[in-house]
C-alpha positions in Angstrom: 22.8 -33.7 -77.6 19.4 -34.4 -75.5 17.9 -37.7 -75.0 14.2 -37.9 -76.3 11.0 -39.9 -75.8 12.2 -41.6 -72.8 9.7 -42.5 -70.0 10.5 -44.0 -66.3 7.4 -45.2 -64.5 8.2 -46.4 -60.4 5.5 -47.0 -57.8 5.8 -44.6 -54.7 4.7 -47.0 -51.4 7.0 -45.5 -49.0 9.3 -42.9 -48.1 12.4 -44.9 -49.0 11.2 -45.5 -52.5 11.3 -41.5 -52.7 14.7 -42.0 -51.6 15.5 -44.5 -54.9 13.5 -42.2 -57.1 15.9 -39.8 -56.6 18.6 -42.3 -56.9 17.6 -43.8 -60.3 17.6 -40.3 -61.6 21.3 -39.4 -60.7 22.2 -43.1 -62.4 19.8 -41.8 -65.5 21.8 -38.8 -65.9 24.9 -40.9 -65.5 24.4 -43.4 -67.9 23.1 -40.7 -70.5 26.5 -38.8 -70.5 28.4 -41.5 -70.9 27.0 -42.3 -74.2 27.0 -38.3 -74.4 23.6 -37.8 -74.2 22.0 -35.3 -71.4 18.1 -34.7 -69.8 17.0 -31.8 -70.8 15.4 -30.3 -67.6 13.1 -28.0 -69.2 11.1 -30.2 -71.2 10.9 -33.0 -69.2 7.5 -33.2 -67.3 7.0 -35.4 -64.0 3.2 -36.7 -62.9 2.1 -38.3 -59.9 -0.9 -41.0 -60.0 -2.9 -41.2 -56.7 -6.4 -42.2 -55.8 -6.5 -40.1 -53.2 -7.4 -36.4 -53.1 -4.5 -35.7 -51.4 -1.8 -33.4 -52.5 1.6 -34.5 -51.7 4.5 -32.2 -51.9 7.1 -33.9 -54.8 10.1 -32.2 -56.1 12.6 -34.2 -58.9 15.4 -32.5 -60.5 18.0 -33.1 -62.9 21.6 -31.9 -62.9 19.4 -29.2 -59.8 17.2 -28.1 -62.1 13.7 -28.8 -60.8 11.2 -30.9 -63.6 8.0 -29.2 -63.9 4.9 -31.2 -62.0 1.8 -31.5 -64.6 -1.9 -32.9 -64.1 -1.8 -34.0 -67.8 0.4 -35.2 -70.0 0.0 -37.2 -73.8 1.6 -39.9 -74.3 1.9 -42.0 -77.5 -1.5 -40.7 -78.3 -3.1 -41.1 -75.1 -3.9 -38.2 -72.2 -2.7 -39.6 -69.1 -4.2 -37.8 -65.6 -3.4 -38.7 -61.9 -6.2 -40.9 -61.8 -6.0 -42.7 -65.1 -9.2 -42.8 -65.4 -8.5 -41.4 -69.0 -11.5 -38.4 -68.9 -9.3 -36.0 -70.5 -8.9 -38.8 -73.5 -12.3 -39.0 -73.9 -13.3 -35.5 -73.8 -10.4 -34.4 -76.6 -11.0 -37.7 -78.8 -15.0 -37.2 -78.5 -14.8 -33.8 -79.1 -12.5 -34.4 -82.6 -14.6 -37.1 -84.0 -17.9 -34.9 -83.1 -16.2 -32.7 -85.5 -15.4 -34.7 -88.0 -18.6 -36.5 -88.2 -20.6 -33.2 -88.6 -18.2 -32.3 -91.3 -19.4 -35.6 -93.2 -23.0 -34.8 -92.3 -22.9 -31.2 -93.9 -20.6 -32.4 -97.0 -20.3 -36.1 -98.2 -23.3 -37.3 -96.6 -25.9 -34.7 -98.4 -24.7 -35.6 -102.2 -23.3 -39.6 -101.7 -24.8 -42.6 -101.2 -25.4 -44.2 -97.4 -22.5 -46.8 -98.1 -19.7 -44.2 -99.0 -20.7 -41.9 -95.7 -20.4 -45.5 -93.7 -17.2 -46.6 -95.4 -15.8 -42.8 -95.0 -16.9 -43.2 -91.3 -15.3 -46.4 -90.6 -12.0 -45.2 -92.3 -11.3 -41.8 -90.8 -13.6 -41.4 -87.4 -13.9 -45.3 -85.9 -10.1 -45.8 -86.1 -9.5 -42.0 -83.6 -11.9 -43.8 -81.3 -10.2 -47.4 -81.4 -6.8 -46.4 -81.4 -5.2 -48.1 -78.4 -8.7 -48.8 -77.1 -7.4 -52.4 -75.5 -4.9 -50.2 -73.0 -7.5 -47.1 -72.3 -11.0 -48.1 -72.5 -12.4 -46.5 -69.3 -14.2 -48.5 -66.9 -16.7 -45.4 -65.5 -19.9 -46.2 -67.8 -20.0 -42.1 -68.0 -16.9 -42.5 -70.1 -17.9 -45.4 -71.9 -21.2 -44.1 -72.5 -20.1 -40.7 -73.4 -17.5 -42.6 -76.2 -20.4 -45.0 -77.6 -22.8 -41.5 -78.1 -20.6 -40.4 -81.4 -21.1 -43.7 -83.2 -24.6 -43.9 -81.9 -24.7 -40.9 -83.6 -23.0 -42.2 -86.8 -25.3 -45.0 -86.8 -28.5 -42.5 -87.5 -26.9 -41.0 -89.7 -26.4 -43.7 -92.1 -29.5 -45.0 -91.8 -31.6 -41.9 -91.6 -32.9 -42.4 -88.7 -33.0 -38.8 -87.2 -36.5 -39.3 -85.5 -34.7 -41.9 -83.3 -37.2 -44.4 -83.7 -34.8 -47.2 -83.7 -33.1 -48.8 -80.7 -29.0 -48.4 -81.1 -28.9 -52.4 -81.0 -31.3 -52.8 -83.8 -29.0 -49.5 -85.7 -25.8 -51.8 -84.8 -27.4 -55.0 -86.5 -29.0 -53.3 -89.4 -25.7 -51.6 -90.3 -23.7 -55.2 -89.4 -21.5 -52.7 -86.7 -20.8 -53.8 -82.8 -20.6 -51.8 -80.0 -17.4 -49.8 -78.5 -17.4 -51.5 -75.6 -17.9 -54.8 -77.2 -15.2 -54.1 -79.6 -12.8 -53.4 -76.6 -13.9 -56.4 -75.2 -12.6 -58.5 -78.4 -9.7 -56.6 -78.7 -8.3 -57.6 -75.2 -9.5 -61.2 -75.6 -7.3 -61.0 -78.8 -3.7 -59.5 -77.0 -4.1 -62.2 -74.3 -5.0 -64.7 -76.9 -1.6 -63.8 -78.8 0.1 -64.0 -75.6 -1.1 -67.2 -74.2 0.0 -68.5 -77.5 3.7 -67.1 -77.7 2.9 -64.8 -80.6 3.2 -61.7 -78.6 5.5 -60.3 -75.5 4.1 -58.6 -72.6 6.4 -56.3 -70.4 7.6 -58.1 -67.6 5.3 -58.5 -64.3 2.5 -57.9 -66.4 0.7 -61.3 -66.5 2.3 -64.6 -67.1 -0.2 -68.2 -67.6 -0.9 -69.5 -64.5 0.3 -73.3 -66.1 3.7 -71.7 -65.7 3.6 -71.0 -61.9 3.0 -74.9 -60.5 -0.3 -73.9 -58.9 -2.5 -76.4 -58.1 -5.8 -75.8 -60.4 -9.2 -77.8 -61.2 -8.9 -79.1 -65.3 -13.2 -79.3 -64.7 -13.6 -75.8 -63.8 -11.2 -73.7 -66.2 -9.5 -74.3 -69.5 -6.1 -74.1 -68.4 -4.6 -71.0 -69.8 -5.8 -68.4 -67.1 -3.3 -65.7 -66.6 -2.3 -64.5 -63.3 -1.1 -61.4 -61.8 2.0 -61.0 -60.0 1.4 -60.4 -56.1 0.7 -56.6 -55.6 -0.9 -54.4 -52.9 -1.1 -52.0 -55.6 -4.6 -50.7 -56.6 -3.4 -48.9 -59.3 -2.7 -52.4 -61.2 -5.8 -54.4 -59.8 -8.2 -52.1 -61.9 -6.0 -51.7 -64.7 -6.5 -52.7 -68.1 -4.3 -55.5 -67.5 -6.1 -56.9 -65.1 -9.0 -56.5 -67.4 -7.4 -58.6 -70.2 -7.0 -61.3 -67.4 -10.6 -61.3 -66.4 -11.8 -61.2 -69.6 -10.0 -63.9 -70.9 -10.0 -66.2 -67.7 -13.8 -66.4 -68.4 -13.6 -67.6 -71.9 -15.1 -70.8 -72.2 -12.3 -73.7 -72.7 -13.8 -74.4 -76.7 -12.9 -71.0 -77.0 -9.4 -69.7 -75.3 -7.9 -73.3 -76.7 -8.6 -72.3 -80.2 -5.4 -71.5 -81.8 -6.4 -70.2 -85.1 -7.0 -66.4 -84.6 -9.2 -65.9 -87.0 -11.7 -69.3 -85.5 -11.0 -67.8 -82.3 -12.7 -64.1 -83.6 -15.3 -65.7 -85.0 -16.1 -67.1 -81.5 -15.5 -63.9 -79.7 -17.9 -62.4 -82.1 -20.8 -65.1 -81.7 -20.1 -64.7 -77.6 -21.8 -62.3 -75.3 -19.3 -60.6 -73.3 -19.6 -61.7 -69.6 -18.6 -57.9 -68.7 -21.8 -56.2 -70.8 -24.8 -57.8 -70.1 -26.7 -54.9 -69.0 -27.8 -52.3 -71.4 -29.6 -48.5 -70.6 -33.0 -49.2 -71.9 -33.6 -44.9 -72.8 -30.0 -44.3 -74.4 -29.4 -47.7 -75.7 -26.0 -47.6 -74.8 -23.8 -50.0 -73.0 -22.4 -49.9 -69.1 -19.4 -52.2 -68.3 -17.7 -51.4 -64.9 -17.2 -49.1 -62.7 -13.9 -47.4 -61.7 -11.7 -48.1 -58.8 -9.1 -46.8 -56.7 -5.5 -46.3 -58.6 -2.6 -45.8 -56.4 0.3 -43.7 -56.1 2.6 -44.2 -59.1 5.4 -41.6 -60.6 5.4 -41.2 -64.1 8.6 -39.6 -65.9 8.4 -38.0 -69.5 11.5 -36.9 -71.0 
């Protein structure tokens, strides 16, 4: 029998971690046939995250079988690429709902009211844009604008306002709807409020409260839950959506982050401009939030 679905992720910073990649994957195979289980060579699929545009030559093999090197690979949903900057996500997930919604325009939308093509909107085309958003959500406002376009779109369409004569805010508060980039926003503030307050785990080396460290801090200029990442030279997790959760929530005021009902504490997060979308494009309408950064070299196994 094969092993399935597994995935082993280890950063590359020097030659001798090459040496202990190749190391951890004669122990994988070990381990695997004691429990009678084997890699199957020819479907598992090996990528290599850089930031550079450099090639680097990369060969992994199990039981000397070499693993086939890819560019893309989806994963629990989500298109990974080298530079996880998640463009191939948002060109297939785009692309589907694009579909979709024209397929309510042309059908449901023609012969039903405005409040059933809203509901069927928000029911079968929101959730393929919001699925995972908190872990993906790019940070190049192409991306981010390119993602808010289809429910800029949706948001015309239930109002009837084809002549685009109404500003995408004023659509947003008409319909009662937020922004993408607004609901990724909340949805991070959420996870690291679930975490700061023990009702959720986060992998190890993640983020941990900064409390928990015996740092010294200033009570008058934060509200004593920040989170803190682990010491890293790696790129690749200072502009990662971790670190995004962090920053987000460190700059939470202290009324809010020490509320520890959830639903008091979306009700804040709601009423709250979000520190990371202040500006807006005045001729699209649509939100920027941050650029993208550098990622680093990281190897990424899927079996």
């Amino acid at each position: 029998m094969y092993a399935d679905d597994l995935a082993y992720v280890k950063p590359l910073v020097d030659d001798q971690a090459e040496a202990q990649l190749h190391e951890d994957m004669w122990l994988l195979t070990k381990k695997y046939e004691e429990i009678c289980l084997s890699l199957n060579s020819k479907k598992s699929k090996f990528m290599l995250l850089n930031p550079s545009h450099k090639t680097f030559d990369l060969a992994v093999s199990i039981y000397g079988e070499e693993i086939e090197r890819v560019d893309q690979f989806r994963y629990f949903g989500i298109d990974l690429d080298p530079k996880l900057c998640y463009r191939n996500h948002v060109a297939r997930i785009t692309m589907k709902c694009k579909q979709a919604l024209g397929a309510l325009c042309r059908t449901v939308r023609k012969w039903a009211p405005k409040h059933v093509f809203t509901k069927l909107y928000q029911s079968t085309i929101e959730p393929i844009l919001t699925y995972a958003m908190e872990a993906w959500y790019p940070s190049q406002a192409v991306l981010q604008n390119s993602i808010e376009r289809v429910k800029k779109f949706a948001a015309r369409l239930a109002t009837n306002d084809l002549r685009y004569s109404i500003r995408y805010i004023s659509l947003l508060d008409n319909l009662n709807w937020i922004s993408l980039s607004q609901l990724a926003m909340e949805k991070r503030a959420v996870l690291a409020h679930h975490y700061a307050n023990g009702r959720r785990q986060i992998p190890d080396n993640a983020f941990v409260l900064k409390s928990s460290l015996d740092l010294r801090q200033s009570a008058r200029a934060s509200h004593g839950l920040e989170l803190v990442l682990p010491a890293t030279s790696l790129e690749a997790v200072c502009s990662s959506s971790v670190n995004s959760v962090r920053r987000i929530w460190n700059e939470l005021p202290a009324e809010v982050a020490t509320t520890h009902d959830l639903r008091q504490f979306k009700r804040l997060i709601r009423s709250l401009c979000c520190p990371f979308d202040k500006e807006c494009d005045q001729k699209s309408g649509i939100h920027s939030v941050l650029l993208v950064r550098n990622r680093t070299a990281l190897l990424y196994f899927i079996y």
